[in-house]
N, C-alpha and C positions, 0 to 999 in steps of 0.2 A: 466757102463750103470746103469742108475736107473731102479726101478722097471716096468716103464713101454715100458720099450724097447729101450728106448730113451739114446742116449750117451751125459753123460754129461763131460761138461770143468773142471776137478780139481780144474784149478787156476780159475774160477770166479763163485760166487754162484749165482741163478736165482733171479731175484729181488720179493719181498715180495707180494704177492696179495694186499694187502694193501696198497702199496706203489704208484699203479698207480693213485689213484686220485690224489695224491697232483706232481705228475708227471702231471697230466693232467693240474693242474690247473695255474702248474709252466709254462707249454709250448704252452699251445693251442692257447692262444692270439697272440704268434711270427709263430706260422702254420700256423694259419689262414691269418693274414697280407702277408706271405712270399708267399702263396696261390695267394689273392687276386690280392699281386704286380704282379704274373706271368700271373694271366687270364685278369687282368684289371677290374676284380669286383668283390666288398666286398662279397656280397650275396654268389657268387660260390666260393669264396676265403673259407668261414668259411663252407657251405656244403664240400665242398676237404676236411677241415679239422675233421670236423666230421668223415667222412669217413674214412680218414687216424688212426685217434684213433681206432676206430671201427676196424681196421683191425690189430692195434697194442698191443687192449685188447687180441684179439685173441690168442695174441703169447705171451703176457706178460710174463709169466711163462717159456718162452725159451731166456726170453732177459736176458743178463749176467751182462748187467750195467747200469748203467744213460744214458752213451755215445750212448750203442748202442742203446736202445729203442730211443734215441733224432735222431740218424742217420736212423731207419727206419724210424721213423713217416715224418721226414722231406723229407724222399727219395718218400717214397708214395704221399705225399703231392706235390712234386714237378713233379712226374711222372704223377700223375693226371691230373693235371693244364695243361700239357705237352699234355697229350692226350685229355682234353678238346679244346685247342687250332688249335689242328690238325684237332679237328672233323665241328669245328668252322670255319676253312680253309675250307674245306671239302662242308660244308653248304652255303660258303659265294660263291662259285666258282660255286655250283649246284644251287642254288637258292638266296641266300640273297646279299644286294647291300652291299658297305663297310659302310654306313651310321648307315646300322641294327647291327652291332656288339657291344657287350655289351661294356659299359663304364664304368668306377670305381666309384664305392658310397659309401666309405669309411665313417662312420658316425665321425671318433676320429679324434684328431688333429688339425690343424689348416688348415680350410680351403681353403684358400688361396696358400698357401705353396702347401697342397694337391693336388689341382688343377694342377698346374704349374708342381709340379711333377708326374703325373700322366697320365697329353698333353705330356712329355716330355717322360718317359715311353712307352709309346704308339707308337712313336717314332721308337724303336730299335727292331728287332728280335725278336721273340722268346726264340732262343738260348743266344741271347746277353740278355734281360730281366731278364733269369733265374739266367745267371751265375751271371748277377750285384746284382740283390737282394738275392741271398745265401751269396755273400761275401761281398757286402756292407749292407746289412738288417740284415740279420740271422749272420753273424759271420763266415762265414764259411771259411778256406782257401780255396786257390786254389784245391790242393790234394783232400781237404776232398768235395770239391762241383764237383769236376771231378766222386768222385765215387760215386756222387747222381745223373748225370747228366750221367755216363755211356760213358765216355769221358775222355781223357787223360787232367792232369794237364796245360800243354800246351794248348791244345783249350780252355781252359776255362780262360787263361790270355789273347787267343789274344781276346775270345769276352768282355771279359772283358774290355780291353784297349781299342777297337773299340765302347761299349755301355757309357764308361766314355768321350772319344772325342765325341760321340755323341752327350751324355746329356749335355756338356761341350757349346759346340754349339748351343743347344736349350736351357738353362737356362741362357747363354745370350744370344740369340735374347731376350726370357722372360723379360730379365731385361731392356732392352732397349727400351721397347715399350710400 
């Protein structure tokens, strides 16, 4: 136990106070994006992200590694977006048409591309959006985007494989037209 009551891990020491901004600066761009892909818009993509920091400063001093500080902020981030979505279902079903629902304004990249992937996005689940943009976006494997997602390894390859046939299907109609 350290002195203030708190049990610590032997094998891994708490990361540096110091240390989180250039954590911040290394990772907030792939938050935010991985954010934005799951709500469908930049604007609440990068607030998620803020947020998620902001809850991750919090604990800085209890994070044991690179790993793990990158696995909350992403899990927050992802849970967020998760519960914006729902609240968004929620509004659209009580009041809003599906017309009103936010769409993506990503300002980086290219365009076009953007666009296409975006329509295409928009497209798949919830559940399928998440699990494709953790492990095709963010890097995630399966394992490690099931324990951000609160979900066995398995759900998250079938929506996986079900949001890749999907997009698969909509980026060629895309190209065909």
């Amino acid at each position: 136990m350290d002195a203030g009551g708190e049990e610590v891990d032997e094998g891994h020491e708490a990361l540096a106070a110091g240390d989180f901004d250039a954590f911040f600066r290394r990772h907030f761009a792939a938050v935010a994006r991985t954010a934005a892909l799951v709500v469908r818009d930049f604007g609440e993509g990068e607030e998620i992200a803020q947020e998620s920091f902001t809850r991750l400063f919090a604990r800085w001093e209890r994070m044991q590694s690179n790993d793990h500080a990158r696995n909350f902020v992403f899990k927050v981030a992802v849970n967020m977006a998760r519960s914006h979505l729902r609240k968004a279902a929620r509004m659209s079903r009580d009041a809003l048409s599906e017309a009103q629902l936010p769409e993506v304004k990503d300002e980086s990249g290219n365009t076009a591309d953007r666009v296409v992937l975006d329509r295409a996005l928009s497209t798949l689940s919830p559940k399928q959006r998440a699990a494709v943009v953790l492990v095709d976006y963010a890097g995630y494997d399966a394992a490690a985007a099931a324990r951000l997602l609160k979900t066995r390894p398995s759900t998250v390859r079938v929506h996986l494989a079900r949001a890749r046939r999907a997009l698969g299907v909509q980026l060629a109609m895309e190209e065909e037209s």
